[in-house]
N, C-alpha and C positions, 0 to 999 in steps of 0.2 A: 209673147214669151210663155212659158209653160212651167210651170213647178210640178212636181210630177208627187201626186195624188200618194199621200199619206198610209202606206201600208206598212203595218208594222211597227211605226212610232211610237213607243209607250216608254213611261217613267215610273217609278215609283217614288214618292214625297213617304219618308217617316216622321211619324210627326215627333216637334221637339227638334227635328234637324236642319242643318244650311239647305239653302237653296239648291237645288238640283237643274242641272241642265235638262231640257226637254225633247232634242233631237240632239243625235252625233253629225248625221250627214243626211242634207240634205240639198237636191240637185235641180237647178235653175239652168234651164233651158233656149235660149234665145233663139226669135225669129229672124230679126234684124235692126233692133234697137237697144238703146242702153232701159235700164230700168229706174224708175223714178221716185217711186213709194215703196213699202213693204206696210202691210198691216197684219200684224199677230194678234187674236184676241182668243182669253177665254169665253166660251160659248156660255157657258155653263156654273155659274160662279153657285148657287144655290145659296143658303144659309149661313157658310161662312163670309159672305160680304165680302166686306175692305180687308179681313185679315189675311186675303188671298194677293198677291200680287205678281206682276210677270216682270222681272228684271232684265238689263242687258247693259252692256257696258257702253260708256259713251264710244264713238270712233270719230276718227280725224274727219272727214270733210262729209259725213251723210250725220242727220241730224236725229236724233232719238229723243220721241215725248211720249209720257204713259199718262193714260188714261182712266183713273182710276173708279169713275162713274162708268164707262163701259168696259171698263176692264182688258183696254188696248194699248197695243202697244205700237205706234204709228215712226216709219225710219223714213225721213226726206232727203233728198237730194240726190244729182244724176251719178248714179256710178254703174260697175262695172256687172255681170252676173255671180263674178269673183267676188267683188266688193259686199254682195248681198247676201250671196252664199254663207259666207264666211262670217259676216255680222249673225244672219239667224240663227247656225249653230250653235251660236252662245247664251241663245233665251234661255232664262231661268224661270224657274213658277218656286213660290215658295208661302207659306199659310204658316201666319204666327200664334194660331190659336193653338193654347193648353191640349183638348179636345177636338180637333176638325172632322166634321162628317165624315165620316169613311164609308158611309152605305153608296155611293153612288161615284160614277169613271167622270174627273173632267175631263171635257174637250178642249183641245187649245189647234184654233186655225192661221193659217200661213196660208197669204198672198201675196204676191206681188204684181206692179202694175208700171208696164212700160214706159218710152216716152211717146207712142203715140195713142196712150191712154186705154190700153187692152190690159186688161186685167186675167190674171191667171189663173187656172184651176186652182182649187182649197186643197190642202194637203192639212192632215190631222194627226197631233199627236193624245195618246187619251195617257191621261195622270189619276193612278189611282192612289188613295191614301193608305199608308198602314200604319195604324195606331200602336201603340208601344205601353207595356204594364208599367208605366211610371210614380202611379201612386201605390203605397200601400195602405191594409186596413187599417181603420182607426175603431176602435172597441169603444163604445159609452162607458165612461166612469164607473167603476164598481164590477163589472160584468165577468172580469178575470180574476176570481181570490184563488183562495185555498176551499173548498169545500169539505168536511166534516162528514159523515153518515152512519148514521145511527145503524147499529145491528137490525134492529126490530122494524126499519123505514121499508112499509107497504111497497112490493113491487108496483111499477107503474108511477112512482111519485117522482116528482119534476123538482130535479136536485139543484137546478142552474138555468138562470136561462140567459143568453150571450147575446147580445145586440152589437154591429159592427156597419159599416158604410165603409164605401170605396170609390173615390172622384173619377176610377177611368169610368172610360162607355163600354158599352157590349161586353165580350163576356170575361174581359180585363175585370171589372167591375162586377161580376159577380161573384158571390160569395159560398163556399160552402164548410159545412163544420164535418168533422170526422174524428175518434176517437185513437190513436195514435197503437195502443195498445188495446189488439181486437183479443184476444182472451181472459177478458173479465166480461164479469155478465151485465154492460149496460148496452143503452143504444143509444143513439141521438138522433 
């Protein structure tokens, strides 16, 4: 049988959301037997561990167990190229973490394997994550008053100083300060 080699499969996972399907359509090819396995895994699971997982919904007579040490997704029993087709369109990938890596594409591979025990080309779909501005800043106590300045207050003298943190990653998570009203004479 033949599964025909992963071009152009991709998803995108935002983080914070439901689970996402990983392929729309994808085509199983037979030589001359039925097929007996399917094994989906991610390749690639990296840093976010167990928060990552590949879902699929049970089906009536082929058998569905996930793997959660290798990160597989293994479907049993003799059925049709229909029958398998049609079950792996449904894979989901989904990552429960706050924060999930975004620097790096998973891989998630699809095989299957006949009933006279020939195994198929890998077909690839890559899942990439895109993180979401979810938190906002949070200021240290004290840092936002009213501020006061003396007529006479030396140019150059440091009127305020503002300390803040921010729980997203990259550059959700970075900060910067700026004066709202640029025609008075300060800087920051």
């Amino acid at each position: 049988s033949v599964l025909y080699p992963g071009t152009g499969y991709a998803a995108t996972f935002i983080e914070q959301s439901l689970a996402i399907r990983i392929v729309y359509c994808i085509e199983i090819k037979l030589v001359s037997s039925l097929i007996v396995r399917a094994v989906v895994r991610l390749r690639n699971p990296g840093l976010d561990g167990s928060a990552q997982v590949l879902l699929l919904p049970t089906h009536e007579f082929l058998t569905v167990a996930y793997d959660p040490v290798n990160f597989e997704l293994v479907v049993t029993g003799t059925g049709s190229q229909w029958d398998y087709q049609n079950l792996l369109e449904l894979v989901e990938y989904n990552n429960t973490l706050d924060e999930p890596d975004s620097w790096y594409v998973r891989y998630v591979d699809f095989y299957v394997v006949d009933s006279n025990g020939l195994q198929s080309n890998v077909a690839t779909s890559n899942v990439t994550i895109e993180l979401v501005n979810d938190h906002s800043p949070i200021f240290d106590r004290g840092t936002l008053e009213r501020v006061d300045v003396p007529e006479d207050t030396p140019t150059g003298s440091v009127l305020l100083t503002l300390k803040a943190s921010d729980q997203d990653l990259g550059t959700d998570g970075a900060l910067s300060y700026s004066l709202v009203r640029t025609n008075i004479p300060f800087s920051v």
